[in-house]
C-alpha positions in Angstrom: 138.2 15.3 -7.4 135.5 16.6 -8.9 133.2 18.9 -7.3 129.7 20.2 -9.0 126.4 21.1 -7.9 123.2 19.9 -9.9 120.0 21.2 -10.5 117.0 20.1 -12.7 115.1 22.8 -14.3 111.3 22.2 -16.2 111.9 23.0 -20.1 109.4 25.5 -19.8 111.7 27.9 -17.7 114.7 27.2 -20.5 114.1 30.5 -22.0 114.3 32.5 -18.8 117.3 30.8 -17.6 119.6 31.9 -20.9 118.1 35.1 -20.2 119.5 35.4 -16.7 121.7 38.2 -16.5 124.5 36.2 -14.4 125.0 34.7 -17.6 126.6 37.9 -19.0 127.7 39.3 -15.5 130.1 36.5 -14.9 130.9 34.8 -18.4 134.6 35.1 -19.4 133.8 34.1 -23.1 130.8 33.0 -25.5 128.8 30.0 -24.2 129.8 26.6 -26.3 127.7 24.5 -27.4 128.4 20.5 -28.1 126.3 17.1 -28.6 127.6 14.7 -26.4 126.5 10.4 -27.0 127.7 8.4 -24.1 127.5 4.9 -23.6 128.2 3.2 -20.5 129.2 0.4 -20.0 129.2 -2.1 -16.7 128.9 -6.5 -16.5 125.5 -8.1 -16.6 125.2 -8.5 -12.9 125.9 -4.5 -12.3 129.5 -5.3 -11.0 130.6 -1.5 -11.4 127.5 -0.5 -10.2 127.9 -2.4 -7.1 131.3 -0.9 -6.2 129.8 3.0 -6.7 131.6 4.0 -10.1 130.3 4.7 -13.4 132.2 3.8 -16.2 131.6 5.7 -19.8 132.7 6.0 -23.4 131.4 9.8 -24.8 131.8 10.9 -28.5 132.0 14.3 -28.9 132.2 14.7 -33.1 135.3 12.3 -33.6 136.8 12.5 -29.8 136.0 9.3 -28.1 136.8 10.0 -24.3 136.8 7.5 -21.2 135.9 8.3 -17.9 135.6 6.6 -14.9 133.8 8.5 -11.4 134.2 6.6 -8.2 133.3 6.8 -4.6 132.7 10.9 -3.7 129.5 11.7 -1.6 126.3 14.2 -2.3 125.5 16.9 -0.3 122.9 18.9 -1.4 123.2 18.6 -4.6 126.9 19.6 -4.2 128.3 16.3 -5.9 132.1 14.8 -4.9 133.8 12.4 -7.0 137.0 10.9 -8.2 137.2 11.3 -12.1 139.7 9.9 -14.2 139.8 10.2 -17.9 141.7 9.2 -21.0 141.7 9.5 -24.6 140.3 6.7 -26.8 141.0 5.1 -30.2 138.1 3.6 -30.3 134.7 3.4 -28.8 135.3 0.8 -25.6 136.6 1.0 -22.2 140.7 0.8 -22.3 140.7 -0.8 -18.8 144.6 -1.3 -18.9 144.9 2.7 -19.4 142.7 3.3 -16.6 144.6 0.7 -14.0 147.3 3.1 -14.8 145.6 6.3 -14.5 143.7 4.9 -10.9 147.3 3.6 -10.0 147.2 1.7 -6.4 144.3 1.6 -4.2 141.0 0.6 -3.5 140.0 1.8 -7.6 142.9 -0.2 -8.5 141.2 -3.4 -7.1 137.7 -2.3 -8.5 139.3 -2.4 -11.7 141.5 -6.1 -10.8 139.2 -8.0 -10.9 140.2 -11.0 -13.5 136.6 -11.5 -15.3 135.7 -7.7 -15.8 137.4 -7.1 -19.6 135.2 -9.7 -20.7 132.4 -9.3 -19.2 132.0 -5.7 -20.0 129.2 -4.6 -22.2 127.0 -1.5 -23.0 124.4 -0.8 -20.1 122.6 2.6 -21.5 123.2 5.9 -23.0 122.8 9.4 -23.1 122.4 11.8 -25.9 122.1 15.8 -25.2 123.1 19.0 -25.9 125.2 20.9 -23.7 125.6 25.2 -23.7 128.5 26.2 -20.9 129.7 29.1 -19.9 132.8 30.0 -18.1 132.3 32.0 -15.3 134.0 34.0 -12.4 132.6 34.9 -9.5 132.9 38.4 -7.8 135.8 36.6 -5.4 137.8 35.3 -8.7 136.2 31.2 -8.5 136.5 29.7 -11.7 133.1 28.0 -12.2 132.1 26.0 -15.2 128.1 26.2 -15.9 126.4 23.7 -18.4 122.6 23.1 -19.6 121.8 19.8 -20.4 118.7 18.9 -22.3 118.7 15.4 -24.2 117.5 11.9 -22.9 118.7 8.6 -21.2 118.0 5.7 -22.8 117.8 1.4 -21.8 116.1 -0.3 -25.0 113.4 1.4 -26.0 113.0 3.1 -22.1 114.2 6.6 -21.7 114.1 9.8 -19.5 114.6 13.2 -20.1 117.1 15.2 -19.4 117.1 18.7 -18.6 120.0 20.0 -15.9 122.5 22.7 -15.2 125.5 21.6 -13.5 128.3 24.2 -11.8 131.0 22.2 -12.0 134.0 24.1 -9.7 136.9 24.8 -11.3 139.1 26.6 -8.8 138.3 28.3 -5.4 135.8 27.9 -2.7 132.7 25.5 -3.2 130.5 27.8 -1.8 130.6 29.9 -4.7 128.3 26.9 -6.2 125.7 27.9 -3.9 125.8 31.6 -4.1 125.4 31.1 -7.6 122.9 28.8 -7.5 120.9 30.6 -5.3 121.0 33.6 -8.1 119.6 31.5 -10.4 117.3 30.0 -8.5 115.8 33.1 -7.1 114.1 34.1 -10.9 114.2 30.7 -12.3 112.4 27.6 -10.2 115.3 25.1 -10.1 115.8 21.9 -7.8 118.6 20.0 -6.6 119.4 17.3 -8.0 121.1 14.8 -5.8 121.1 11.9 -8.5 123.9 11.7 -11.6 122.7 10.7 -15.3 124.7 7.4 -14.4 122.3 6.7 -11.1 119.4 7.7 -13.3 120.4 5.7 -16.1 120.7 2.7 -13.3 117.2 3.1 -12.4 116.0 2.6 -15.9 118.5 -0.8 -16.3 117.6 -2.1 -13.0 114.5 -0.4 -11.4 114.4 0.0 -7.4 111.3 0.9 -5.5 111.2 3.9 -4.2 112.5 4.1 -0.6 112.0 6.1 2.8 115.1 7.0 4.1 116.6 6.8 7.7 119.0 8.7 9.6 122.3 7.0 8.8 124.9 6.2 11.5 127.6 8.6 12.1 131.0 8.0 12.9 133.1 11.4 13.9 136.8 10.7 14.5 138.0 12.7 17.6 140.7 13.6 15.6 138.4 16.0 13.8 138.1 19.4 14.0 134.3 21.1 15.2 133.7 22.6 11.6 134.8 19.0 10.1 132.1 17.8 12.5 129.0 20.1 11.6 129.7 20.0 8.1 129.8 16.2 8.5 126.4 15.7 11.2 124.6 19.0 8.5 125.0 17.0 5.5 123.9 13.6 7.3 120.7 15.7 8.0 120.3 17.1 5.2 120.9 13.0 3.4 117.9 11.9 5.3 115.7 15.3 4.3 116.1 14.7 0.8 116.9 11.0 0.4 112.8 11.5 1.4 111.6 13.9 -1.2 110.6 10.9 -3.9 109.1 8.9 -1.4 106.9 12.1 0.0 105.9 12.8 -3.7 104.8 9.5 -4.1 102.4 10.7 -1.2 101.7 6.7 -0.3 103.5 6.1 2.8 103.1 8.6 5.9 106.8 7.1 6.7 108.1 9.4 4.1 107.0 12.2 6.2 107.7 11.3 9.0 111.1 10.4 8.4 111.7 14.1 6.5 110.4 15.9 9.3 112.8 13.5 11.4 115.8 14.8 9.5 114.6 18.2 9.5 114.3 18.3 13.3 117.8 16.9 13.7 119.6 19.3 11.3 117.6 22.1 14.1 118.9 20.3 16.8 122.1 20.5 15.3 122.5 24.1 14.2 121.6 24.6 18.2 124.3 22.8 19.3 127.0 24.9 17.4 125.0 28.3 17.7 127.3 29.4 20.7 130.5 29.2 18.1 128.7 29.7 15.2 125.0 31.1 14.9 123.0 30.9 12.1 122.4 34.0 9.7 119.0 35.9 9.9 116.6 33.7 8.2 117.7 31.1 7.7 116.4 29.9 11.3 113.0 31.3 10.2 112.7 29.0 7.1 114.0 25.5 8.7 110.9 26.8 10.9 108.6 26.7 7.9 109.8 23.4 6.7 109.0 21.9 10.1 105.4 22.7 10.9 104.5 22.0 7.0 106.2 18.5 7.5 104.8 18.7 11.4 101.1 19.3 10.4 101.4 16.8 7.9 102.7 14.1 10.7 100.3 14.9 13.5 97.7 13.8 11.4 98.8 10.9 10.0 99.6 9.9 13.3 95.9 10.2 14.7 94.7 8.3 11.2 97.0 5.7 10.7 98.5 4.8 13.9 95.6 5.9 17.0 92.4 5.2 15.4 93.7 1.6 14.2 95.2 1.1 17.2 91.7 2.1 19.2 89.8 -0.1 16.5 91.5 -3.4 17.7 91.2 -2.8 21.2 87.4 -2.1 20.7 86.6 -4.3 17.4 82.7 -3.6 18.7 82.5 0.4 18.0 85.0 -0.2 14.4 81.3 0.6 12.6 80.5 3.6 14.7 84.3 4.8 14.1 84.2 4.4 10.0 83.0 8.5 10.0 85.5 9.9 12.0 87.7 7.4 10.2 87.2 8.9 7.0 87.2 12.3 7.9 90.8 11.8 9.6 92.2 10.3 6.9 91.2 13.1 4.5 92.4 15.5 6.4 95.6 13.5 6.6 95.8 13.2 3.0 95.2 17.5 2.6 98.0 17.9 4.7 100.5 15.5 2.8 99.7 17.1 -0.4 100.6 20.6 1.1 103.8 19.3 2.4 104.2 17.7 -1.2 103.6 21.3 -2.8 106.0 22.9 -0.3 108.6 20.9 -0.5 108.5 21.3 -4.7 108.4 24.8 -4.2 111.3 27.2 -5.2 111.6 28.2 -1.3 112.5 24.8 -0.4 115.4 25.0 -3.0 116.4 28.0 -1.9 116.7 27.2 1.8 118.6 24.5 1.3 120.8 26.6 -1.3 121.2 28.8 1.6 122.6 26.3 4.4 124.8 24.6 2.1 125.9 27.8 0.9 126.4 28.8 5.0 128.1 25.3 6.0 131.0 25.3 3.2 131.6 29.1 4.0 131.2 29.0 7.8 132.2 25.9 9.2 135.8 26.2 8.4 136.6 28.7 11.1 135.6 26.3 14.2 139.4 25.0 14.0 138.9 23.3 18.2 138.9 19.7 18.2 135.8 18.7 18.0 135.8 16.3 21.5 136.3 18.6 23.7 133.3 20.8 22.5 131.2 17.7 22.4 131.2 17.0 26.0 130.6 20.7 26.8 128.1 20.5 25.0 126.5 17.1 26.0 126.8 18.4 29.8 124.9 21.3 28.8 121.9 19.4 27.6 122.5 16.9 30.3 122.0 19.5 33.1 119.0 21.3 31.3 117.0 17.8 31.0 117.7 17.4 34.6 116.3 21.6 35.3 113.2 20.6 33.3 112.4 17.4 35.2 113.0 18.7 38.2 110.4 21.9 37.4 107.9 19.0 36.4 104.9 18.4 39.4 101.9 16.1 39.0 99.7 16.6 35.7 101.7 19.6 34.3 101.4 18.8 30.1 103.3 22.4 29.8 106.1 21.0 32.1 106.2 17.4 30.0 106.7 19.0 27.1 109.4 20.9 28.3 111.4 18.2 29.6 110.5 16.2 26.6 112.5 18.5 23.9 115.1 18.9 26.4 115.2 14.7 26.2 115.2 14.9 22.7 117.4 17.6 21.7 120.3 15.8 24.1 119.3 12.0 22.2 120.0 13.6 18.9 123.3 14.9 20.2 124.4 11.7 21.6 123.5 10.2 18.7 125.9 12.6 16.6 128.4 12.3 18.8 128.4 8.9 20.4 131.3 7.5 17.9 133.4 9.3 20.1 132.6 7.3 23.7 132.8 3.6 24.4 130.2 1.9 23.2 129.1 0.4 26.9 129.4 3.6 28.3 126.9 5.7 25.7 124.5 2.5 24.8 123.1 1.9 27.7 122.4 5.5 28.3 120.7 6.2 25.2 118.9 3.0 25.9 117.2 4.4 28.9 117.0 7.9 27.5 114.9 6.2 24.5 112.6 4.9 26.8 111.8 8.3 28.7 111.6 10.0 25.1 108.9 7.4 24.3 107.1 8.0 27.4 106.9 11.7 27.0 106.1 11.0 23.3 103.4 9.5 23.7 101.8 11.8 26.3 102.6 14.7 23.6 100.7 12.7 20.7 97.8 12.6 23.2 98.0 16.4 23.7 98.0 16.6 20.2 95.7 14.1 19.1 93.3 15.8 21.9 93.8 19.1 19.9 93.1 18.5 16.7 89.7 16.4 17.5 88.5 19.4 19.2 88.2 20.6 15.3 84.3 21.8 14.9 83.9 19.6 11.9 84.5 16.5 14.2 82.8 17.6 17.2 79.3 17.5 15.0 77.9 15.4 13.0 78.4 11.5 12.4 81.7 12.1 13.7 80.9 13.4 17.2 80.6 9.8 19.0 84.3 8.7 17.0 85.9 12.3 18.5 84.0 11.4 21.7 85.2 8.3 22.1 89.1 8.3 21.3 89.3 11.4 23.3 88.4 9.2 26.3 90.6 6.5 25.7 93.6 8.9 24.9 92.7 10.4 28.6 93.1 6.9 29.8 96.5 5.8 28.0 98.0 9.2 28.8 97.5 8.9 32.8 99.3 5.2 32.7 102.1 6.3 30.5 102.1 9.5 32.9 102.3 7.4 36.0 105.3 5.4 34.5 107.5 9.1 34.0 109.1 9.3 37.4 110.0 5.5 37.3 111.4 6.1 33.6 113.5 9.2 35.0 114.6 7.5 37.7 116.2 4.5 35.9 117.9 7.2 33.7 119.6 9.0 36.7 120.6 5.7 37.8 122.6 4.9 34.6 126.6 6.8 35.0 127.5 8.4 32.0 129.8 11.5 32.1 130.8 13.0 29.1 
């Protein structure tokens, strides 16, 4: 298995980096340079593509090398594979050596398939120069660290190509972090959650770029509480950055939304294992920072792109007299996503998420208790606190509403981590209901919020008075009917029996 974590840095900070005194500090022996050509190589209808390996022939002076990576996962940049490799005589895939290598097996049926020797053919290359080092850390991890700067190339597209990779060697993967984080705090670096394979893949057969939604977990009860968190962080932290191409795009507000999403789960999360295992100073403090930039960025896209239109087709006859506050929303919508843009680029982005993966690996291993039992603790926990906060809630109480409604929240996220690990008619129905309080208590929050943010001066004067004006008034309107429907959504819940 190979385990590495990847980081793109700008050309421009090159110099800086071989400057870096961990370079020295840690290096066994004198960096090593080589040029590396690989080809790789797949069927016309992407058939290894398809079944997640990558399949390449590399040249190093006369070495011809094959190598096949299959399966694995990425976790902040920390990158998991299965690698096998052979020795070539010449320079195409010996699939017949590789059966043997891959031996029985799901790879073994990858590789089975009858029509694959001939339909093999180059896809794309790579050309670039790699410097590594051979490190040690301070704990004795054996950590191989390698620049890349060349290109990918499809025809006459290509890419460039300038990355470090910490490839581990021996010992704990958190090392990878702790190093990373070294570098990153003189150098700006990013993680890199995509291989020169996947890259190469985008040039041969070019995807839009997507937003990216929480993904359905499936715990085993079988697993231990650290196997879980690492498990439910990463899945988090998959739907943060899975985001970060479509938010720099900076076209569709989903992108943010869905980041800030992931962001507030990963919270929600941490909170549920901060009994057994609390975070470390700061780190708290700068999952904070990432989720009012992304937070600002959402409140106002929601009063521009979801509110206003909304308003506009229920009262086609003031659309005109709306265009002003229209425009002013929107731009203001549009400041906000390019801060969140800028923040998330930033080197403090990189190095909080260097952080927490650097926390998980190191930390998680010592909750050894199965991880059902602690679930339903847990789940009870959040149960009875939802049920304290409604309770507390009288009449038109906003400050009581919200209350109740992270409550609601922070237990949906946890029964959506955990639900693999109830029967399915026992959980379903429950969230079900619970999903239908949340929205009711979401939408009286986006009123409070949208009411907020129109009290602005800039909107209260001006050609965009009347628009302010206006939606404030329906908002009033919308919130007292959704309000009215709370104690009969609460209700229905209580009615539903689910005891974890």
């Amino acid at each position: 298995m190979e385990i590495e974590l990847k980081l793109s840095i700008d050309p421009a900070d090159v110099a800086a980096f071989m400057r870096h005194p961990l370079l020295a500090l840690y290096a066994t022996e004198a960096p090593q340079r080589q040029l590396l050509r690989n080809t790789y190589f797949d069927t016309p209808d992407a058939y290894l593509q398809r079944h997640a390996c990558g399949l390449r022939v590399r040249k190093h002076g006369r070495t011809l090398v094959q190598t096949l990576k299959g399966g694995g996962s990425v976790e902040g940049g920390l990158h998991q594979r299965h690698e096998w490799e052979s020795a070539l005589t010449q320079a195409r895939p010996d699939l017949a050596l590789l059966r043997q290598l891959v031996g029985k097996g799901h790879w073994a049926e990858v590789l089975a398939d009858p029509q694959l020797e001939q339909q093999l053919a180059p896809a794309f290359s790579t050309d670039f120069e790699r410097i590594s080092w051979q490190l040690r850390s301070r704990f004795g991890d054996q950590v191989e660290l390698a620049l890349d700067r060349g290109r990918i190339a499809y025809g006459r597209l290509s890419v460039p190509i300038s990355e470090i990779e910490l490839e581990l060697k021996s010992g704990d993967p958190a090392c990878l972090f702790e190093l990373a984080q070294a570098l990153a705090g003189a150098v700006p670096l990013r993680l890199g959650n995509a291989s020169k394979a996947q890259r190469g893949y985008q040039l041969l057969l070019p995807q839009p770029v997507q937003v990216q939604h929480a993904q359905l977990l499936s715990l085993p009860r079988a697993m231990s509480a650290g196997q879980a968190l690492s498990a439910i962080v990463a899945n988090c932290v998959q739907q943060i950055q899975g985001n970060e191409e479509a938010l720099s795009a900076g076209e569709d507000p989903e992108a943010v939304h869905q980041m800030r999403v992931g962001v507030r789960r990963l919270r929600s999360a941490l909170g549920l294992f901060a009994r057994h295992l609390p975070l470390p100073p700061g780190l708290d403090e700068e999952l904070r920072w990432l989720a009012a930039t992304l937070g600002a960025a959402r409140q106002w896209d929601v009063l521009a792109a979801e509110t206003l239109p909304a308003l506009e087709r229920a009262y086609p006859e003031q659309a005109a007299r709306l265009v002003p506050l229209r425009q002013a929303l929107l731009a203001q919508a549009a400041g906000q996503r390019a801060k969140a843009v800028q923040d998330v680029a930033s080197p403090r982005y990189t190095l909080l998420l260097l952080a927490l993966g650097r926390w998980v690996h190191a930390e998680a291993q010592t909750l050894s208790m199965p991880v059902a039992g602690l679930a339903s603790g847990m789940l009870r926990r959040y149960q009875k606190r939802l049920q304290r906060r409604a309770e507390l809630v009288r009449g038109d109480d906003p400050t009581g509403r919200h209350r109740m409604r992270i409550a609601g929240k922070k237990l949906r996220y946890a029964l959506d981590f955990f639900r693999a690990l109830y029967p399915p008619r026992q959980i379903k129905p429950y969230i079900g209901q619970l999903g239908k309080l949340q929205d009711c208590l979401g939408h009286l929050n986006d009123v409070a919020v949208a009411i907020n943010l129109l009290s602005a001066p800039a909107l209260q004067r001006g050609a965009c008075a009347f628009g302010a004006g206006f939606v404030c008034d329906y908002l009033v309107k919308s919130a007292e009917r959704e309000a009215a429907a709370l104690p009969r959504r609460w209700r229905r819940l209580k009615q539903i029996r689910f005891s974890p």
